[in-house]
BALOTOR-752317 format. One record per residue: residue in three letters; z negated, y, x negated of N, C-alpha, C in turn. Coordinates in steps of 0.2 Angstrom, whole numbers, plus 5000, padded with zeros to 4 digits. Layout:
REM BALOTOR-752317
<bator><residu>ALA</residu><n_Z>Z</n_Z><n_Y>Y</n_Y><n_X>X</n_X><ca_Z>Z</ca_Z><ca_Y>Y</ca_Y><ca_X>X</ca_X><c_Z>Z</c_Z><c_Y>Y</c_Y><c_X>X</c_X></bator>
...
This chain:
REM BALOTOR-752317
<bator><residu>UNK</residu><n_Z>4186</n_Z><n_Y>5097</n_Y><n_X>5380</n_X><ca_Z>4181</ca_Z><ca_Y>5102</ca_Y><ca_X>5380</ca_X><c_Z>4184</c_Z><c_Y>5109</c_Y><c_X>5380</c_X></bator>
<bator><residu>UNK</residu><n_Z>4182</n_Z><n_Y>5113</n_Y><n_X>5384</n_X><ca_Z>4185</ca_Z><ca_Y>5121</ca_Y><ca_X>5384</ca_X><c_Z>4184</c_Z><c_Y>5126</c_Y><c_X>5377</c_X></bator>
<bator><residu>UNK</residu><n_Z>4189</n_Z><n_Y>5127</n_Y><n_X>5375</n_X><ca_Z>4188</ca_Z><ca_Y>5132</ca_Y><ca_X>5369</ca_X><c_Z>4179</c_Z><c_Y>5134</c_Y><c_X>5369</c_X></bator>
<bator><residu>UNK</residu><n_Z>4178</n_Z><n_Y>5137</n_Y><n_X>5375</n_X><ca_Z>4173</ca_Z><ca_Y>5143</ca_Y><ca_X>5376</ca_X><c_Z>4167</c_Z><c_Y>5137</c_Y><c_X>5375</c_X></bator>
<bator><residu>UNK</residu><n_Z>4169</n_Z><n_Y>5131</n_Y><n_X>5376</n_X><ca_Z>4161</ca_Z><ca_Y>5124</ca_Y><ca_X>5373</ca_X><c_Z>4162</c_Z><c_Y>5125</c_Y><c_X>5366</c_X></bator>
<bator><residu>UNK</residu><n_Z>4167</n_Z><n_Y>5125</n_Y><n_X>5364</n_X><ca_Z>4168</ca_Z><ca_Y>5123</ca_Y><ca_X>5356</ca_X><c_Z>4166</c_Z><c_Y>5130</c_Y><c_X>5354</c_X></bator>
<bator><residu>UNK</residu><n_Z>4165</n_Z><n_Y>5137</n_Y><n_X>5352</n_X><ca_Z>4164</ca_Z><ca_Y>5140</ca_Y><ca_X>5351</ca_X><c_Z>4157</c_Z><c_Y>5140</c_Y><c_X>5352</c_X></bator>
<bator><residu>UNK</residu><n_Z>4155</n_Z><n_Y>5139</n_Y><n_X>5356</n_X><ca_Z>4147</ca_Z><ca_Y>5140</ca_Y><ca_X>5357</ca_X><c_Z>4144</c_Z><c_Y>5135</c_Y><c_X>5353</c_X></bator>
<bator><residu>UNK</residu><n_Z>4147</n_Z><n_Y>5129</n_Y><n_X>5353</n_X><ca_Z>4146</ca_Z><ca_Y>5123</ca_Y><ca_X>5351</ca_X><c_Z>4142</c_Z><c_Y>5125</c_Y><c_X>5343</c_X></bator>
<bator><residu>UNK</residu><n_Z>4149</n_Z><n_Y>5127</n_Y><n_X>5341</n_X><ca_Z>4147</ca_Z><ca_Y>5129</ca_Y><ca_X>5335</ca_X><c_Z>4144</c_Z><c_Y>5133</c_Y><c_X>5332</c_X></bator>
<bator><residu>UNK</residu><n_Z>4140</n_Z><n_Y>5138</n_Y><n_X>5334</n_X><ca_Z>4137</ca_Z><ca_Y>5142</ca_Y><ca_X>5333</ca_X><c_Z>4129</c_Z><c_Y>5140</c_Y><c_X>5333</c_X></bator>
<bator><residu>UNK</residu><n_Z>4130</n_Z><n_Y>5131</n_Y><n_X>5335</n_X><ca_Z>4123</ca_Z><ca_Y>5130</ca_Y><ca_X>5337</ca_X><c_Z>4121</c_Z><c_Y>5129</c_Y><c_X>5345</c_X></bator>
<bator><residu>UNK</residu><n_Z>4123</n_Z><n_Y>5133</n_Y><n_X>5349</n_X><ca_Z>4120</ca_Z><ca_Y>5134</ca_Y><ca_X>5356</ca_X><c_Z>4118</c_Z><c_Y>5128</c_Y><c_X>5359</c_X></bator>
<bator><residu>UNK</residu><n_Z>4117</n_Z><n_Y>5123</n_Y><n_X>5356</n_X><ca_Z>4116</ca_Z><ca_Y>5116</ca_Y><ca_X>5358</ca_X><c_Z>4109</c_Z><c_Y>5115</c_Y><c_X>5357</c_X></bator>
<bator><residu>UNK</residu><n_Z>4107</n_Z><n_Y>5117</n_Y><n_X>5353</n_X><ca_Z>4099</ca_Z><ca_Y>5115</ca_Y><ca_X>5346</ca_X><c_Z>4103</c_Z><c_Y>5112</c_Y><c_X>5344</c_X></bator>
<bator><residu>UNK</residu><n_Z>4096</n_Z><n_Y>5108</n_Y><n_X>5340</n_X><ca_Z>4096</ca_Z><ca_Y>5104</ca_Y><ca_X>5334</ca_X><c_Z>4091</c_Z><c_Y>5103</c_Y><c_X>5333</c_X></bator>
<bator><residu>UNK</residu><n_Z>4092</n_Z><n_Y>5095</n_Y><n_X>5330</n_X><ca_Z>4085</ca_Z><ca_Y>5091</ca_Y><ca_X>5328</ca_X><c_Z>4084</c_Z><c_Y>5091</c_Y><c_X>5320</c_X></bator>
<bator><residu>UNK</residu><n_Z>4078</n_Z><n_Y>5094</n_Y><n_X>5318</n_X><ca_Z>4076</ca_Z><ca_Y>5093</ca_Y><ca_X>5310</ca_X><c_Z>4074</c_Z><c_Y>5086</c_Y><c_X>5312</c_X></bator>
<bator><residu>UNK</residu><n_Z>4077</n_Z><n_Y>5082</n_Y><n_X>5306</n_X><ca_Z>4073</ca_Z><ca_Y>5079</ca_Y><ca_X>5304</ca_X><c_Z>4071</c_Z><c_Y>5077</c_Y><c_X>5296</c_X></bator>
<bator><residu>UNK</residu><n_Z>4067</n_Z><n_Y>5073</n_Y><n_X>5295</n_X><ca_Z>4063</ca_Z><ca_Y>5071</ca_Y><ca_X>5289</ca_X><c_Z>4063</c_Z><c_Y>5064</c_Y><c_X>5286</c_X></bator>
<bator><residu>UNK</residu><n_Z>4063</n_Z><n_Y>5064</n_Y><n_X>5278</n_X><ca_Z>4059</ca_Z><ca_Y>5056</ca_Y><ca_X>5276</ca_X><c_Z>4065</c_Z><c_Y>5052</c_Y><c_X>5280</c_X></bator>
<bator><residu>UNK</residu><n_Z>4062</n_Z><n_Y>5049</n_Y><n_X>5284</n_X><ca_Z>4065</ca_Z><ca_Y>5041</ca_Y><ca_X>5287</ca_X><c_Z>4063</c_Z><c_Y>5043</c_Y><c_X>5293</c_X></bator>
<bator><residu>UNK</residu><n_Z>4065</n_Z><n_Y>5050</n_Y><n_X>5297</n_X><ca_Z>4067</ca_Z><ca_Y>5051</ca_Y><ca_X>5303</ca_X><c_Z>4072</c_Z><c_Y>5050</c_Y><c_X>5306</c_X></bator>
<bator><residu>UNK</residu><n_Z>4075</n_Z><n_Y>5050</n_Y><n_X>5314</n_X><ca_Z>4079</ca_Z><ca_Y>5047</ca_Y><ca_X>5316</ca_X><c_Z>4079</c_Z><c_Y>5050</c_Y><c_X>5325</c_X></bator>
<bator><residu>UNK</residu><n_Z>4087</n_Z><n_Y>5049</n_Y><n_X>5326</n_X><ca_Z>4087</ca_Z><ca_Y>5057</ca_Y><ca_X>5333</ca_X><c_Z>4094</c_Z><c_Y>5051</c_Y><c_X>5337</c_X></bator>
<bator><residu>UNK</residu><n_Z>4092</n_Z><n_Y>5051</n_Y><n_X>5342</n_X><ca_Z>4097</ca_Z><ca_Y>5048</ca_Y><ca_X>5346</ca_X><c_Z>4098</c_Z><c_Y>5054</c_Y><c_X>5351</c_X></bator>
<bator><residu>UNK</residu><n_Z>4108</n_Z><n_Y>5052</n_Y><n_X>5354</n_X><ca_Z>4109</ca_Z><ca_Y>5056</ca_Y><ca_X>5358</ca_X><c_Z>4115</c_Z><c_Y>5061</c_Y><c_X>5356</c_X></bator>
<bator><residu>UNK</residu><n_Z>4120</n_Z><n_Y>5065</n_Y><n_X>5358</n_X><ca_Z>4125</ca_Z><ca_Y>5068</ca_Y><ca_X>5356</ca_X><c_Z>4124</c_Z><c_Y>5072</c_Y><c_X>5352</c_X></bator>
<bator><residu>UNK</residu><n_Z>4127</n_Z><n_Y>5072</n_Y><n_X>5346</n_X><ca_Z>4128</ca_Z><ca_Y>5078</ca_Y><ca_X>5340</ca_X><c_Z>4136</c_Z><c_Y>5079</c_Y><c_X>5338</c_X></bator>
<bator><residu>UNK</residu><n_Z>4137</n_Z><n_Y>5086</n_Y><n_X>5335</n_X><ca_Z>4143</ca_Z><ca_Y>5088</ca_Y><ca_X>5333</ca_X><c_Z>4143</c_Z><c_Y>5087</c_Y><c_X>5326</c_X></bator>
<bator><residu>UNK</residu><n_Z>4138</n_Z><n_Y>5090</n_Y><n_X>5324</n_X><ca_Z>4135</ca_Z><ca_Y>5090</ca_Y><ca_X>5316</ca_X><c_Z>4131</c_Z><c_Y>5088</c_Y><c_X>5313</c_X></bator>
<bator><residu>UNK</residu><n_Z>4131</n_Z><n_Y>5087</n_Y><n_X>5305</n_X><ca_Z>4125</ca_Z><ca_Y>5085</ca_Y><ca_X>5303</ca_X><c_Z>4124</c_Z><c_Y>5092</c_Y><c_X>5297</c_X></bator>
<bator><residu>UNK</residu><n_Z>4121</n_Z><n_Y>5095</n_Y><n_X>5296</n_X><ca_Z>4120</ca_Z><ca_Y>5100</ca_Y><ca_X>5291</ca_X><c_Z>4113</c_Z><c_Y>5097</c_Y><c_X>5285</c_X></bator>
<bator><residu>UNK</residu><n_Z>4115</n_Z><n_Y>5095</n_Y><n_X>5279</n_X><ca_Z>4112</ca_Z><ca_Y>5092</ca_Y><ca_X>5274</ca_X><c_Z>4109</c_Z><c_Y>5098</c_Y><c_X>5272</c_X></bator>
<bator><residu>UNK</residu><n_Z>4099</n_Z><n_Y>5100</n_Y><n_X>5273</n_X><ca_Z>4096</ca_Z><ca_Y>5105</ca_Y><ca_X>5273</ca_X><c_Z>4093</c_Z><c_Y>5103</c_Y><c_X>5263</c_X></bator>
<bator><residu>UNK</residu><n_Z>4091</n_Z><n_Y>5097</n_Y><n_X>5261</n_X><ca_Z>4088</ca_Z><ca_Y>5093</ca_Y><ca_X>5256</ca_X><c_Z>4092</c_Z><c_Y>5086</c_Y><c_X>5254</c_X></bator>
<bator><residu>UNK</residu><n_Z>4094</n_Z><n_Y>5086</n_Y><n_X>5248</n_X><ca_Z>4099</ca_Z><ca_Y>5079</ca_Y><ca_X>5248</ca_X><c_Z>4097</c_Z><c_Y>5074</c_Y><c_X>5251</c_X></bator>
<bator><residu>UNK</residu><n_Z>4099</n_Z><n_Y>5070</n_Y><n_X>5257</n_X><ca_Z>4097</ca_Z><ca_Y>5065</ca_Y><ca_X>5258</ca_X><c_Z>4103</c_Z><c_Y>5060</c_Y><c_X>5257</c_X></bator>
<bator><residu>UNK</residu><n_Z>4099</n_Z><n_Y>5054</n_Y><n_X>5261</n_X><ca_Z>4101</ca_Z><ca_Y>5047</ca_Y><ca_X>5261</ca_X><c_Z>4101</c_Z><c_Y>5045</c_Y><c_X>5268</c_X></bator>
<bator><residu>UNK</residu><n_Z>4108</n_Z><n_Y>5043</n_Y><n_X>5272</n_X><ca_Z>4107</ca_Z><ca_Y>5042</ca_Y><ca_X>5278</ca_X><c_Z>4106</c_Z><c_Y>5036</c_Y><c_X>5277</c_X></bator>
<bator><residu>UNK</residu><n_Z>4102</n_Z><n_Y>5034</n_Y><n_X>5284</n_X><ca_Z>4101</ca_Z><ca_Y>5026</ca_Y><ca_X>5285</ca_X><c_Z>4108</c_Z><c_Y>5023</c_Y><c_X>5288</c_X></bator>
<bator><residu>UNK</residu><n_Z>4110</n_Z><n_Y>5016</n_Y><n_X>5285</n_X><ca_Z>4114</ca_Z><ca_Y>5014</ca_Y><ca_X>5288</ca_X><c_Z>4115</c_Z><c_Y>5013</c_Y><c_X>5297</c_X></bator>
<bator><residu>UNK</residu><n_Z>4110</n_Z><n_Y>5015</n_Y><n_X>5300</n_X><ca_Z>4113</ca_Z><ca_Y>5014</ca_Y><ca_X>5306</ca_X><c_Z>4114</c_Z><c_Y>5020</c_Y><c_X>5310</c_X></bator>
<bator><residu>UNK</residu><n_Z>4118</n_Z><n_Y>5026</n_Y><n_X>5306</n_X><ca_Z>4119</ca_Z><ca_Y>5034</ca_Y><ca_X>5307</ca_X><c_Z>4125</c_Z><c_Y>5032</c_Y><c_X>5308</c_X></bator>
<bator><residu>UNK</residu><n_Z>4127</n_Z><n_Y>5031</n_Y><n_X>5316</n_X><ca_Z>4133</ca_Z><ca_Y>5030</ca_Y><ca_X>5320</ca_X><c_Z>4137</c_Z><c_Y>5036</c_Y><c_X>5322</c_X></bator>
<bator><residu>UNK</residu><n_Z>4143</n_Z><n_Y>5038</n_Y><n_X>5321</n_X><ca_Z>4148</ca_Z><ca_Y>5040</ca_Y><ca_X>5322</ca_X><c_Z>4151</c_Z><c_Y>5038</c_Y><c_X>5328</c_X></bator>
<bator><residu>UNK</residu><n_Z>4152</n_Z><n_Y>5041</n_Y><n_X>5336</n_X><ca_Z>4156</ca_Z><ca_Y>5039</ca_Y><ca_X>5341</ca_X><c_Z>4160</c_Z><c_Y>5036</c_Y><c_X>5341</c_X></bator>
<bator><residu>UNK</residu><n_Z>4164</n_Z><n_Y>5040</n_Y><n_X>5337</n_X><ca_Z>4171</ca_Z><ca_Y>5040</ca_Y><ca_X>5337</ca_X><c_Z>4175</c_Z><c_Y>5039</c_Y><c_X>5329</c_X></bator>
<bator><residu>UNK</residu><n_Z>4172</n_Z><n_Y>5035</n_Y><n_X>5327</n_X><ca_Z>4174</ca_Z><ca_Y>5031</ca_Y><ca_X>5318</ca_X><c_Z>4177</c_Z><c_Y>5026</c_Y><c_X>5321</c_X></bator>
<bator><residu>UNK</residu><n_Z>4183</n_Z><n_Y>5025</n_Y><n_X>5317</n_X><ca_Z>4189</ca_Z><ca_Y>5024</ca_Y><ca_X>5317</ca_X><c_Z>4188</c_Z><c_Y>5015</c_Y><c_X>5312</c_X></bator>
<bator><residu>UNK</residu><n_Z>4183</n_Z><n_Y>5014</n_Y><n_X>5310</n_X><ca_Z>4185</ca_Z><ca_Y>5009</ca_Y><ca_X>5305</ca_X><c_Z>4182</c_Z><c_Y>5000</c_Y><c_X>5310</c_X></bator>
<bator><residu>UNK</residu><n_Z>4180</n_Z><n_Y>5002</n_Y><n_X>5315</n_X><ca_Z>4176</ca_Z><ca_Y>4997</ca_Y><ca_X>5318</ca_X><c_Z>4170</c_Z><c_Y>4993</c_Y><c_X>5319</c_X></bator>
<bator><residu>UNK</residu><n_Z>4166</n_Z><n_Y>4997</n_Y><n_X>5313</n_X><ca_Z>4160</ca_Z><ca_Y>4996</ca_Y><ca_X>5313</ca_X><c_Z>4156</c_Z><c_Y>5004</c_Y><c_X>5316</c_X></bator>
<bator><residu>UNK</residu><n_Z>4157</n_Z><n_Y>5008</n_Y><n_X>5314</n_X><ca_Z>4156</ca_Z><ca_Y>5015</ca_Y><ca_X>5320</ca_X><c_Z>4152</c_Z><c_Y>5018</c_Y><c_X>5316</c_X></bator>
<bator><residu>UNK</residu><n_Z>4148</n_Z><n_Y>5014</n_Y><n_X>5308</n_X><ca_Z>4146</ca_Z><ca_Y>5018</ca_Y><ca_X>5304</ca_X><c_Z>4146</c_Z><c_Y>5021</c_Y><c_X>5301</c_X></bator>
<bator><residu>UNK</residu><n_Z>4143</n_Z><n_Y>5027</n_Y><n_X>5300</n_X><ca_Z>4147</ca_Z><ca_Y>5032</ca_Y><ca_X>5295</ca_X><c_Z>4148</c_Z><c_Y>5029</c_Y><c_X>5287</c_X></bator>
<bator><residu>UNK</residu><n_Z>4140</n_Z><n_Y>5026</n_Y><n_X>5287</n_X><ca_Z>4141</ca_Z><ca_Y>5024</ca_Y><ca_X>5279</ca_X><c_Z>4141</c_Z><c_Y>5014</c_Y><c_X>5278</c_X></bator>
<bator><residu>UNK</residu><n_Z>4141</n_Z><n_Y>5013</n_Y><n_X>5282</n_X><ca_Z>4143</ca_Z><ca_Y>5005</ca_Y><ca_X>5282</ca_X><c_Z>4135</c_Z><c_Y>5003</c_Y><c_X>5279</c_X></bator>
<bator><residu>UNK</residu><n_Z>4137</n_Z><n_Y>4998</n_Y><n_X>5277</n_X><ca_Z>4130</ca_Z><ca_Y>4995</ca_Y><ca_X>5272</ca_X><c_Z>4128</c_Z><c_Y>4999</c_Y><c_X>5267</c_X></bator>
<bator><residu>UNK</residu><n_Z>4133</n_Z><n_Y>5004</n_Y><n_X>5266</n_X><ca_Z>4131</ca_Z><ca_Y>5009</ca_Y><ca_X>5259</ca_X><c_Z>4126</c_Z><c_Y>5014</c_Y><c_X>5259</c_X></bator>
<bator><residu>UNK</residu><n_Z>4120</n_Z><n_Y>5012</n_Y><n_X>5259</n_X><ca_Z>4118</ca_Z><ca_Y>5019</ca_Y><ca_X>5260</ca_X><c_Z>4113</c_Z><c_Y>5019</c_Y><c_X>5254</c_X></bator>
<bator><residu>UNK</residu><n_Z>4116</n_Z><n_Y>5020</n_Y><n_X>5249</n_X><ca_Z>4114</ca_Z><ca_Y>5023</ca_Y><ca_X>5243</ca_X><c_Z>4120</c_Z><c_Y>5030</c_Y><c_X>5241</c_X></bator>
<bator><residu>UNK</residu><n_Z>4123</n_Z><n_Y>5032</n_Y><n_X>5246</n_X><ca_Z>4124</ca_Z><ca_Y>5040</ca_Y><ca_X>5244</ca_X><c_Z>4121</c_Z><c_Y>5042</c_Y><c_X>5246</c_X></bator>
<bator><residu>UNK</residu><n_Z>4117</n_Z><n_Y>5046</n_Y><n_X>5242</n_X><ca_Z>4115</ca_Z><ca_Y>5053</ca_Y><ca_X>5240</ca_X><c_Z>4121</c_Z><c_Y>5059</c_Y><c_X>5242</c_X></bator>
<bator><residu>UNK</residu><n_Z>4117</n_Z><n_Y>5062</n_Y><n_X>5248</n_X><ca_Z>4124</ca_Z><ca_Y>5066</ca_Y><ca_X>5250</ca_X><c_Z>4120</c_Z><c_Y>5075</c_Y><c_X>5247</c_X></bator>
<bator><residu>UNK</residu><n_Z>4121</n_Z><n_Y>5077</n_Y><n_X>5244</n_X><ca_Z>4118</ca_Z><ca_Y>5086</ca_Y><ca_X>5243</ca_X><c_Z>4118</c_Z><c_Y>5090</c_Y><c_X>5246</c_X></bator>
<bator><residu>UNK</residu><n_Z>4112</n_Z><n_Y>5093</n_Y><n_X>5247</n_X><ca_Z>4111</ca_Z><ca_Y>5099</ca_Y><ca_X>5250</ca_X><c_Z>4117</c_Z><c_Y>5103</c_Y><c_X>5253</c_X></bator>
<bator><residu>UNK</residu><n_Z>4118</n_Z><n_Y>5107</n_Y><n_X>5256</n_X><ca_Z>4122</ca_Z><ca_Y>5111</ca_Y><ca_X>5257</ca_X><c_Z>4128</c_Z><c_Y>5109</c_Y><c_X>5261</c_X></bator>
<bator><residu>UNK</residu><n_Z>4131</n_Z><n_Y>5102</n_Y><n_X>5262</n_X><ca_Z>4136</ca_Z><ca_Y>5097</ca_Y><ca_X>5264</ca_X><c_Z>4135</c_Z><c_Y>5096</c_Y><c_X>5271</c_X></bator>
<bator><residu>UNK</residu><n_Z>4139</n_Z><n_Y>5101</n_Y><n_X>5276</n_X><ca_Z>4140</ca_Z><ca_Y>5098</ca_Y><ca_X>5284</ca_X><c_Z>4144</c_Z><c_Y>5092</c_Y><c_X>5283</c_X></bator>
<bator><residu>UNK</residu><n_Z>4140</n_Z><n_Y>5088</n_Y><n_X>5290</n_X><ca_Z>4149</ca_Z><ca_Y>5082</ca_Y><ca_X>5290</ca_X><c_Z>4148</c_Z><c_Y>5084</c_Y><c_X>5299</c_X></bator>
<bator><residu>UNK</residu><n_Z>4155</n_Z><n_Y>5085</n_Y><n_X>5299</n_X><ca_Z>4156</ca_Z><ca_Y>5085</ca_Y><ca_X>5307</ca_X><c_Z>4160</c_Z><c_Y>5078</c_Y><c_X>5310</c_X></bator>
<bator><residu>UNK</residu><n_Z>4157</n_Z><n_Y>5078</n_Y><n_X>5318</n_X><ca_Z>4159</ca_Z><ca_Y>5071</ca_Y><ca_X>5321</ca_X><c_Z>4155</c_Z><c_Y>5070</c_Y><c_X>5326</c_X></bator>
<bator><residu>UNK</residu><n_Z>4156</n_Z><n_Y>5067</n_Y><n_X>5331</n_X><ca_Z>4153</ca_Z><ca_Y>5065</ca_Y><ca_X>5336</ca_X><c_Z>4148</c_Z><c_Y>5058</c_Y><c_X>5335</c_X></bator>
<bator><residu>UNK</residu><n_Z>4144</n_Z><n_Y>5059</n_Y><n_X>5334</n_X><ca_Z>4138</ca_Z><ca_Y>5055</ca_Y><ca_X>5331</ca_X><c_Z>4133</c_Z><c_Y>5054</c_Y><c_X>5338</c_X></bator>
<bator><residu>UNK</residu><n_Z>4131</n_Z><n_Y>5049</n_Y><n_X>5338</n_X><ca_Z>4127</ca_Z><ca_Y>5045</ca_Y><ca_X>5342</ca_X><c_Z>4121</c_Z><c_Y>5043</c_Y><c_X>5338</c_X></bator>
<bator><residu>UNK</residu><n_Z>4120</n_Z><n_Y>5043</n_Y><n_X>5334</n_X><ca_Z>4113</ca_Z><ca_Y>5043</ca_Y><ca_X>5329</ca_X><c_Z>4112</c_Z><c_Y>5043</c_Y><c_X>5323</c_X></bator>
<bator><residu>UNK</residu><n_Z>4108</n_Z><n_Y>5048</n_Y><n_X>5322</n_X><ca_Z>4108</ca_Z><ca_Y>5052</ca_Y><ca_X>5315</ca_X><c_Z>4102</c_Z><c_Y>5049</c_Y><c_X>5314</c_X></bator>
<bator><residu>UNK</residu><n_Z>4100</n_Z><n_Y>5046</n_Y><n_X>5306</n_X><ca_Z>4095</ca_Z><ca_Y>5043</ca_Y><ca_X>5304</ca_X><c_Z>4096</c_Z><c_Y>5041</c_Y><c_X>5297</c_X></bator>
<bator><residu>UNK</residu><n_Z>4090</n_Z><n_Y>5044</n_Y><n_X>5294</n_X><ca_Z>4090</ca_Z><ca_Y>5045</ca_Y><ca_X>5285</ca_X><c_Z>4084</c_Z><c_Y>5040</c_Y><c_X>5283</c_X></bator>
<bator><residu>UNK</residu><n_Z>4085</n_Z><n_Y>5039</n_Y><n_X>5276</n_X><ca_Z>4083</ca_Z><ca_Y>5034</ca_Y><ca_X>5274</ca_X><c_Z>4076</c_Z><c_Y>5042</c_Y><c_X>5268</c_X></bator>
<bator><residu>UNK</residu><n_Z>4082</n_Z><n_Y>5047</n_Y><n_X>5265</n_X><ca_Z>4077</ca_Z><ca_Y>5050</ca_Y><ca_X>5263</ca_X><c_Z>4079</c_Z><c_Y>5058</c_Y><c_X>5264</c_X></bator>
<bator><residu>UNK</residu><n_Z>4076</n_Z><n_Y>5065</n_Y><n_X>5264</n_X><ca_Z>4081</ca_Z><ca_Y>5070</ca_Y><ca_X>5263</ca_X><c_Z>4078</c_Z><c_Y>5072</c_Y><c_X>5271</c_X></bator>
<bator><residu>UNK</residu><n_Z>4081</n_Z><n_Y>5078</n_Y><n_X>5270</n_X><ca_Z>4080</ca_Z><ca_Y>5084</ca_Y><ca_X>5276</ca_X><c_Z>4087</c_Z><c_Y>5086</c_Y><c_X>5278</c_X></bator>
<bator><residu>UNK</residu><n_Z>4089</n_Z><n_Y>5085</n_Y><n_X>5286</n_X><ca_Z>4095</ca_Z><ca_Y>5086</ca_Y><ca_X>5288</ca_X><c_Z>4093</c_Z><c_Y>5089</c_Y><c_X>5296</c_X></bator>
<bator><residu>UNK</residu><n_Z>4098</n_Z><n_Y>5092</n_Y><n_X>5299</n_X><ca_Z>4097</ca_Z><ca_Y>5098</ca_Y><ca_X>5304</ca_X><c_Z>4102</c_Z><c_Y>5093</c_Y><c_X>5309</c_X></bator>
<bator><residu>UNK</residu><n_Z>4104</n_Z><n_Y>5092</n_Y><n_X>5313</n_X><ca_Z>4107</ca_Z><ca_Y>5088</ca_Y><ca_X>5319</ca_X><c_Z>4109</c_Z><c_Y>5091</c_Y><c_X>5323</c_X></bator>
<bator><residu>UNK</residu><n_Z>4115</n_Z><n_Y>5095</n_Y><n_X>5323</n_X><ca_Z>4118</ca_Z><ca_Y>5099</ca_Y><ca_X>5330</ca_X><c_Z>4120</c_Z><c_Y>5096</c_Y><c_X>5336</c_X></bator>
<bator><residu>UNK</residu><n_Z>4116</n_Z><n_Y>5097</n_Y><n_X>5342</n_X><ca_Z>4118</ca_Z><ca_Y>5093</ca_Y><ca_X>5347</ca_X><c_Z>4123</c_Z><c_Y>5097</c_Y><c_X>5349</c_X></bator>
<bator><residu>UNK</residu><n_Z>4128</n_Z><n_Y>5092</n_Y><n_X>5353</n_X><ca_Z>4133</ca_Z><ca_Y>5094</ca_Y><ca_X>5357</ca_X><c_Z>4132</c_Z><c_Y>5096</c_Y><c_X>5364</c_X></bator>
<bator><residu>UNK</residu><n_Z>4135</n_Z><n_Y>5102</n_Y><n_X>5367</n_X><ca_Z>4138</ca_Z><ca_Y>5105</ca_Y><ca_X>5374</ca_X><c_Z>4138</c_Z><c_Y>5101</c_Y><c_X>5379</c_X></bator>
C-alpha cells in the first residue's frame, strides 16, 4: 500500500462501521477502536493472524477489552458479543 493510503487510511478516510450489543460487519478493516468495553464474538477474524486459526480471540471471548483500546490489523470480521466499537475500513 502507498504511504499516501496509509496516511489516509489512518485518519479514517475509509469510514467506519459502529457497531453495537451483538452486532457484526464483514469486509476489510484496519482498526477496531473500543468506543464501550466490549466483548468480541469469537468469530472476530484477523486476516492476517499468524497462530492458524485466524482468530483474534480463539474460543476465549470472555475478554473484556476497555474502552479506549485500538487493536490494529487487517480483519475480515469484526463482531461483538457485547460493548460498542467503531470499525475502520480499509483503502
Amino acid at each position: 500500500m502507498p504511504s499516501r493510503d496509509i496516511e489516509r487510511q489512518t485518519f479514517g478516510e475509509g469510514g467506519a462501521v459502529f457497531l453495537t450489543d451483538t452486532g457484526s460487519a464483514s469486509g476489510a478493516f484496519c482498526a477496531v477502536l473500543v468506543v464501550a468495553d466490549a466483548v468480541f464474538h469469537e468469530n472476530t477474524t484477523m486476516s492476517d493472524f499468524t497462530d492458524g486459526t485466524k482468530n483474534l480471540f480463539g474460543t476465549t471471548n470472555s475478554v473484556t477489552v476497555p474502552a479506549g483500546i485500538t487493536i490494529y490489523g487487517s480483519f475480515s470480521v469484526v463482531a461483538l458479543d457485547s460493548g460498542q466499537v467503531l470499525a475502520y475500513k480499509s483503502l
